[in-house]
C-alpha positions in Angstrom: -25.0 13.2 -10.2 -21.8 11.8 -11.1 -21.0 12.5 -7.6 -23.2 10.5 -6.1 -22.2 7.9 -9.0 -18.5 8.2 -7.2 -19.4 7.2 -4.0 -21.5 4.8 -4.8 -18.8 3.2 -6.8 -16.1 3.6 -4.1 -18.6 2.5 -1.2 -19.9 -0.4 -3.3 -16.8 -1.7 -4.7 -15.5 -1.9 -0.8 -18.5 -3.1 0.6 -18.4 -6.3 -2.0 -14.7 -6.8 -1.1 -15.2 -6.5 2.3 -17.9 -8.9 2.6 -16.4 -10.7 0.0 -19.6 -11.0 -2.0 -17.1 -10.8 -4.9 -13.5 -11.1 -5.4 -11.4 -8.0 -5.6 -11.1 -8.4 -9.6 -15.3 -8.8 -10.5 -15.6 -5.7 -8.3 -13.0 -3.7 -9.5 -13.7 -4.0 -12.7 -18.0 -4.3 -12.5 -18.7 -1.7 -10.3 -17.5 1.1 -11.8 -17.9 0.1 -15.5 -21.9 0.0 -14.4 -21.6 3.4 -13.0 -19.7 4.6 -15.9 -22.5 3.7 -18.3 -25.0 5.2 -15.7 -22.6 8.1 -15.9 -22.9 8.5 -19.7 -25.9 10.0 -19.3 -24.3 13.3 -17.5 -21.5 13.7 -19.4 -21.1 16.8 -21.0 -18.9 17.4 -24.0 -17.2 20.6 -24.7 -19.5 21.5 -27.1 -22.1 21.5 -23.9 -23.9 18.2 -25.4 -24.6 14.6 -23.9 -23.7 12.3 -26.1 -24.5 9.2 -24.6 -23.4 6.7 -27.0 -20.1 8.3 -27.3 -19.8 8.7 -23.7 -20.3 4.6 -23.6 -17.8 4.0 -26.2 -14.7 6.1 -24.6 -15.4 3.7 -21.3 -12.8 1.8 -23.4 -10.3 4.1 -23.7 -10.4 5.2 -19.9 -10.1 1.8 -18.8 -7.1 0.9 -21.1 -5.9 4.8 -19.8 -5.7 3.4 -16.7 -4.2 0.5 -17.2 -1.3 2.0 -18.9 -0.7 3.8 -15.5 -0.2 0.6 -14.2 1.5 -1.1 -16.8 5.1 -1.5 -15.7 4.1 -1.9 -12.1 2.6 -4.9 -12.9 5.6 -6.3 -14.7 7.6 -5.3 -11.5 5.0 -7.5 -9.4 4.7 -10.5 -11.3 8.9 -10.4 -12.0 9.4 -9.5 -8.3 7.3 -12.8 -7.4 9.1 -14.8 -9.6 12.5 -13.7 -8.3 11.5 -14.0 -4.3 10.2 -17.2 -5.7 13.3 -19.1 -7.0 15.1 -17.7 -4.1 12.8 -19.5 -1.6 12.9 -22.6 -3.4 16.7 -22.7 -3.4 16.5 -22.3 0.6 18.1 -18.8 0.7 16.0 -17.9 3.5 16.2 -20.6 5.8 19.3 -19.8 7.2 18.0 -16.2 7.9 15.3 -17.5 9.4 17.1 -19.8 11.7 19.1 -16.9 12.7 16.3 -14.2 13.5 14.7 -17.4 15.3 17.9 -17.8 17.6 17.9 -13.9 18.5 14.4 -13.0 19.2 13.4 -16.4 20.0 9.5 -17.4 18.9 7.9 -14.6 21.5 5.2 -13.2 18.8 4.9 -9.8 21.0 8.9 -9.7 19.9 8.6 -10.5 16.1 5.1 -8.4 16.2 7.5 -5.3 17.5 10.6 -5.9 15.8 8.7 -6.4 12.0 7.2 -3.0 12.8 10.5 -1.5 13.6 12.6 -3.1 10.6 9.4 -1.4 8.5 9.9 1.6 9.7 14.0 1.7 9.2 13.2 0.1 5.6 10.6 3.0 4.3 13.2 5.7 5.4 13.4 5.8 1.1 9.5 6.6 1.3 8.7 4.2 -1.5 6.4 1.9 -0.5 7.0 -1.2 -3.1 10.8 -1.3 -1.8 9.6 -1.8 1.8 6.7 -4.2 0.8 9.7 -6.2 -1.3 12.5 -6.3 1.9 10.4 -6.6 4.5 7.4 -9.0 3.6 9.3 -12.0 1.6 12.4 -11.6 4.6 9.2 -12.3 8.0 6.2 -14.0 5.5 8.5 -17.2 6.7 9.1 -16.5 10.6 5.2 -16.1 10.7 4.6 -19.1 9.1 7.1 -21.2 11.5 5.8 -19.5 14.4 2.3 -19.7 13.7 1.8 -16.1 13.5 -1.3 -14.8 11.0 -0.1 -13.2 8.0 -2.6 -10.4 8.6 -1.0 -9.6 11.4 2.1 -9.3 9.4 0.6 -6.9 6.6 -1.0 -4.8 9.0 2.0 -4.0 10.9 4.2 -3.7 8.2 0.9 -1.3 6.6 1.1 0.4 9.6 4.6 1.0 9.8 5.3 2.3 5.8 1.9 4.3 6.0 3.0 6.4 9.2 6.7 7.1 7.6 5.4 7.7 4.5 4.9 11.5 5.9 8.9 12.1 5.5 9.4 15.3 3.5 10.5 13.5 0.7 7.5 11.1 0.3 4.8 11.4 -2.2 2.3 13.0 0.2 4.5 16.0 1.7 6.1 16.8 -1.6 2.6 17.1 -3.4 0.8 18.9 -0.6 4.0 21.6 -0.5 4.0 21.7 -4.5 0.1 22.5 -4.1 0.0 25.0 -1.9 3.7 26.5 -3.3 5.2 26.4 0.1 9.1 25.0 1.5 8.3 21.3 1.9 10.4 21.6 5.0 8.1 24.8 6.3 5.0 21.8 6.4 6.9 19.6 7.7 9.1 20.3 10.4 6.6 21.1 13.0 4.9 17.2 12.4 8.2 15.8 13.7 6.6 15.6 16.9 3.3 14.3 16.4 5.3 12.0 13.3 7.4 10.7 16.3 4.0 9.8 18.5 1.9 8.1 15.4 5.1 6.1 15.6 5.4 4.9 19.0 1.3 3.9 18.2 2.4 1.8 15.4 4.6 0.0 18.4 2.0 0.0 20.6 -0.4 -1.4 18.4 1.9 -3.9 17.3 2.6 -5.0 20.8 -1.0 -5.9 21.1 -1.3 -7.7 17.9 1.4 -9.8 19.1 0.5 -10.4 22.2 -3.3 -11.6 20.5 -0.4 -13.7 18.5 0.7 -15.0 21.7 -2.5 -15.9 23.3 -4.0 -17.4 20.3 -1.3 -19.8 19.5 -0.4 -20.7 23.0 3.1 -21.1 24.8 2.7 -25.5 24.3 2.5 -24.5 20.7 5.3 -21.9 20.9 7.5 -24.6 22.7 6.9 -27.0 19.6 8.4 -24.7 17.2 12.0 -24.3 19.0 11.9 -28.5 19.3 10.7 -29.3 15.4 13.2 -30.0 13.0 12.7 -28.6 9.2 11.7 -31.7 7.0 11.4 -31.5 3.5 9.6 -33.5 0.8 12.3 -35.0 -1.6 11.2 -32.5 -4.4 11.6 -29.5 -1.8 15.0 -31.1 -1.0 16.0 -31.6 -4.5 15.5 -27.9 -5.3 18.0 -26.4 -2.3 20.9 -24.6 -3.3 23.0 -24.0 0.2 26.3 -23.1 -2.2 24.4 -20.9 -4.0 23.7 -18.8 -0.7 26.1 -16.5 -0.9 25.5 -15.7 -4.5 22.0 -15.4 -3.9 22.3 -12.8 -1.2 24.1 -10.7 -3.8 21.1 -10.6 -6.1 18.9 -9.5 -3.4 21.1 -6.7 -2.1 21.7 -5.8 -6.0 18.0 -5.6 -6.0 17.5 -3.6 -2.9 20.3 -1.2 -4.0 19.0 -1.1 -8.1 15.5 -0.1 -6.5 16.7 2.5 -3.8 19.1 4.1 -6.8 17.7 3.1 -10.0 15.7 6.1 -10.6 19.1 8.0 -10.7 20.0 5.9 -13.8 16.5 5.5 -15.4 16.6 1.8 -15.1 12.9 1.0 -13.7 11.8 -1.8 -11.1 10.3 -3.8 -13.3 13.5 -3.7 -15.5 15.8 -4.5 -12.2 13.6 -7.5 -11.0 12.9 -9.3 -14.7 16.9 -9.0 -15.0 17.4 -10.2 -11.3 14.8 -13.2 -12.0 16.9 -14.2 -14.9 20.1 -14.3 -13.0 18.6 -16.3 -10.0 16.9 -18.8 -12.0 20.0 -19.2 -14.5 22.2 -20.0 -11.8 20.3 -21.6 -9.3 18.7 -24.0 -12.1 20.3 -24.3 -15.3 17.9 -26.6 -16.6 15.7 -25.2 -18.8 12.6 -28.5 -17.7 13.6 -27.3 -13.9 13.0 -23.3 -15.4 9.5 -23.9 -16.6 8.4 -26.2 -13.9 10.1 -23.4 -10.7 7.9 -20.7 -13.3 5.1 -22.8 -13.6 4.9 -23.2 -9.4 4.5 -20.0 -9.0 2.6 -18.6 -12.1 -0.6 -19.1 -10.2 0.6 -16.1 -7.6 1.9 -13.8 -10.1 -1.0 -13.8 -12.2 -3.2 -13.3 -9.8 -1.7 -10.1 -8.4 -1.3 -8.8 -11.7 -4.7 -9.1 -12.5 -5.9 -7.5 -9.7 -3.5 -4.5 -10.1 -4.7 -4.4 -14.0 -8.0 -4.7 -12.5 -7.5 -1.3 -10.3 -6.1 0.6 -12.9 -9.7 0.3 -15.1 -11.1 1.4 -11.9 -9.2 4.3 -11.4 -9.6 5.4 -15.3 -13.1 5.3 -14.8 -13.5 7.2 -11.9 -11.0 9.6 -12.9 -11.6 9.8 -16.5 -15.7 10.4 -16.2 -14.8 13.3 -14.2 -16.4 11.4 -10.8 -13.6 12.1 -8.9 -13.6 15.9 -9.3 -17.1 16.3 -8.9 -16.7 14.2 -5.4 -14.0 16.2 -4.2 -16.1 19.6 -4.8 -19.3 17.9 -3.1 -17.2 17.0 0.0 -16.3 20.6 -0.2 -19.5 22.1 -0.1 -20.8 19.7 2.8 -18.8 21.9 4.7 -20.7 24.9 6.6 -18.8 28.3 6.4 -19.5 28.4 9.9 -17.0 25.9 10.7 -14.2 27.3 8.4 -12.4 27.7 11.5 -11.9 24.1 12.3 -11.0 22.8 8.6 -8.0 21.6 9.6 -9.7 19.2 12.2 -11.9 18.0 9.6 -9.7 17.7 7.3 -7.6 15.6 10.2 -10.0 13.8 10.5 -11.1 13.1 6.6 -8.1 12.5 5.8 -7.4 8.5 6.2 -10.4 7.5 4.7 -10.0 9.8 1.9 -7.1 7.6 0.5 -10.1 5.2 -0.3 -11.8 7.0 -2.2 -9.2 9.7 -3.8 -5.5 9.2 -5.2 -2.9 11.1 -4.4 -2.6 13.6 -7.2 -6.5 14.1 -7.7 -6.8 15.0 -3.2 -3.4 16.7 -3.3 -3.6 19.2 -6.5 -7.7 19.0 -7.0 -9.3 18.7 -2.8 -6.6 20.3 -0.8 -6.3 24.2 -2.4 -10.1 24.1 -2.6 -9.8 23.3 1.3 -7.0 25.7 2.1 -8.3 28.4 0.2 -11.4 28.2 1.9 -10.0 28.2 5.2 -7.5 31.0 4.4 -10.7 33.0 3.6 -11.9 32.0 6.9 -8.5 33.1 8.9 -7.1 30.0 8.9 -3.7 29.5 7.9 -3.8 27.3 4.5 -0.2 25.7 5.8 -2.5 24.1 8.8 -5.2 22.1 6.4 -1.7 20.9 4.3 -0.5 19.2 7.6 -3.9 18.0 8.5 -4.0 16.2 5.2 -0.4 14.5 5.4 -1.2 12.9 9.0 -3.5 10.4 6.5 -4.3 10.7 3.2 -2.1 8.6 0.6 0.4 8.2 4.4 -1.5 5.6 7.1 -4.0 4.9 4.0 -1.9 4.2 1.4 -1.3 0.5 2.5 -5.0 0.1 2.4 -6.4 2.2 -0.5 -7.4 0.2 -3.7 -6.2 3.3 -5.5 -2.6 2.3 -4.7 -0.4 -0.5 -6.7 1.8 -1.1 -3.7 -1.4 -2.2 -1.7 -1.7 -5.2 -4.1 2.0 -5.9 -3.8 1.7 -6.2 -0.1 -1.4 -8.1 -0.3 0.1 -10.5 -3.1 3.5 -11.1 -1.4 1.6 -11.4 2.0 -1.0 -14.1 0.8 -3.8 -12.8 2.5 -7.1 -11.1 0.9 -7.7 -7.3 0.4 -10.8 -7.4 2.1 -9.7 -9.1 5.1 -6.5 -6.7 5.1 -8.7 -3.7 5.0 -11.2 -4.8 8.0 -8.1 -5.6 10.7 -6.2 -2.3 9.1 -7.8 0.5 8.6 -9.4 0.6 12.2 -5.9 0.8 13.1 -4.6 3.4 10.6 -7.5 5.8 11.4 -6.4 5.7 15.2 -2.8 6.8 14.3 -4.1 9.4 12.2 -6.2 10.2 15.5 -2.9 10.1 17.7 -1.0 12.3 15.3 -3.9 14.9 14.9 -4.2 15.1 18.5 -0.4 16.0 19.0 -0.7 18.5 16.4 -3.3 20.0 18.4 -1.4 20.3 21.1 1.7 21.2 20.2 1.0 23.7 17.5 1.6 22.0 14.7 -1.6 22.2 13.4 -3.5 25.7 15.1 -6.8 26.8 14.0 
């Protein structure tokens, strides 16, 4: 049963996002707190009891559980807001952006290819929040001066982090080697290949998304944006700081460099980014009225992507917590016939995308994949071939989609655009790369069953 209440709570949460029957927050938040009361009733304690009232009452404690997992990422985003915020008031990007605009011109199939390429370069660290935080606030601005949809823009990008997120030292790799106690290199090497060919889909795919771009905005609107002149209302004018450029380029790279390193010296994100808001507003405003009014402006956007982020950590304490998400991943299990133990790493292949919806990392990783492999080694299948199946998607090309993942919000948040409409032009996407990738494997060896 509390299988059953885990899907349902997964499927129904993302079917009222999707058709956005309710924002992101009411369903994160109401659908599984009605399951988890539904769940009380099947609950057993250690003593082998149902106590149903006291089942009811800890809903409480696994929501605040999970929010606590979420805690200081949420600080990050709403600092990290306010930061990109004071820097694109003061102008700092506009002279980026008349530079990118000079080389590669307003050709969407161009910007379209190039985003999915500077993506790619950028999540070389394998975190997905630093990429999300260089990438999205740096293009969010040539999109908008070109016309291009911002969609457009997350899905690349999505596209782009999710596929490199395989790299050895990425979350995926590193927990399916820990799991299965094998040389993170031994999984990984032989997915170079089909790594290099989910890839060179990502620029495929993003060719075509650009040239939809292309055809959609139309080369006499194209034309209009090389000819326009910026204008700026005189409170937009009176906020510019172009001798505060240089200084400002500093706090971004200090930033970039405190977020790529930081973990060396224990200094968090959300540390890095309150300290870096400080400075930027400090020096690029001085008055304390200009202070609360630049905070004020964008309070609206921070708030909201917090919530929602606080909003998917009492989701994921719920589902966790009430013990749904183990009972899912051993009914998922057991769907599968003996019969076909030979081809579970195809299925798990092919499972593997969309089960970054419905489990996080550490619960498919260290709970659903040596259940898997230890099934198939039984079988004759070589466990090392499931763990390879399972990196082509799960927690890689689904992270930037799965509700189960803060960064998703962050790109969503710093993006403007909704989750549901993110997920519907994504994940079609990210399931054919996985595709790609699993088909490679086939053929190469990779993955042999």
């Amino acid at each position: 049963m509390l299988a059953f209440l885990g899907f349902l709570t997964v499927i129904g949460m993302l079917a009222l996002v999707m058709t956005k029957k309710a924002s992101p927050i009411v369903a994160l938040i109401g659908v599984p707190s009605i399951t988890g009361i539904v769940a009380s009733f099947f609950i057993v304690n250690k003593e082998g009891v149902v106590n149903v009232v006291g089942n009811v009452l800890s809903l409480g404690g696994m929501i605040s559980s999970g929010i606590g997992t979420v805690a200081a990422t949420g600080v990050m985003f709403i600092f990290s807001i306010l930061f990109f915020g004071v820097l694109t008031d003061a102008g700092t990007f506009r002279p980026i952006i008349k530079k990118i605009l000079s080389i590669i011109g307003v050709d969407p199939v161009k910007v379209a290819i190039g985003t999915a390429v500077l993506a790619m370069l950028v999540h070389l660290d394998g975190s997905g929040a630093v990429t999300f935080l260089i990438c999205i606030p740096a293009l969010l601005p040539v999109y908008d001066a070109i016309g291009m949809k911002r969609t457009t823009l997350a899905s690349i990008v999505a596209l782009a982090a999710g596929t490199m997120n395989i790299v050895p030292w990425g979350g995926p790799t590193i927990r399916a080697a820990t799991a299965l106690e094998m040389n993170v290199m031994t999984l990984f090497s032989p997915v170079i290949p089909p790594l290099l060919c989910g890839l060179l889909a990502v620029l495929v795919f993003a060719f075509f998304l650009g040239r939809a771009e292309k055809s959609r905005i139309g080369n006499l609107a194209l034309a209009s944006v090389i000819q326009q002149e910026e204008t700026f209302t005189e409170e937009q004018q009176a906020l510019l700081r172009p001798k505060m450029f240089g200084v400002n380029i500093l706090l971004i790279v200090v930033a970039i460099v405190g977020l790529i390193g930081g973990g060396h010296l224990k200094i968090g994100p959300a540390v890095i980014f309150m300290l870096c808001f400080v400075l930027a507003i400090v020096i690029n405003y001085p008055s304390p009225k200009i202070q609360r009014e630049r905070v004020d402006s964008h309070a609206k956007s921070a708030l909201m992507m917090a919530s929602v982020l606080f909003a998917a950590g009492a989701f994921t304490g719920i589902v966790k917590n009430t013990g749904m998400i183990t009972e899912m991943a051993n009914t998922l299990v057991s769907f599968i016939p003996v019969s076909l133990g030979r081809f579970f790493p195809i299925i798990t292949g092919v499972i593997s995308m969309p089960a970054s919806l419905l489990f996080d990392p550490d619960s498919f990783y260290f709970g659903v994949l040596p259940v898997l492999s230890n099934t198939a080694a039984g079988l004759g299948v070589e466990s090392v071939n499931v763990a390879r199946a399972a990196i082509l998607g799960q927690m890689t090309t689904g992270f930037p989609v799965s509700p189960l993942t803060p960064s998703t919000f962050l790109l969503i948040g710093l993006s403007g655009v909704e989750f549901g409409e993110h997920q519907k032009k994504t994940i079609p996407l990210a399931f054919a790369v996985t595709i790609v990738m699993l088909v490679v494997s086939l053929i190469t060896g990779a993955i042999q069953i």
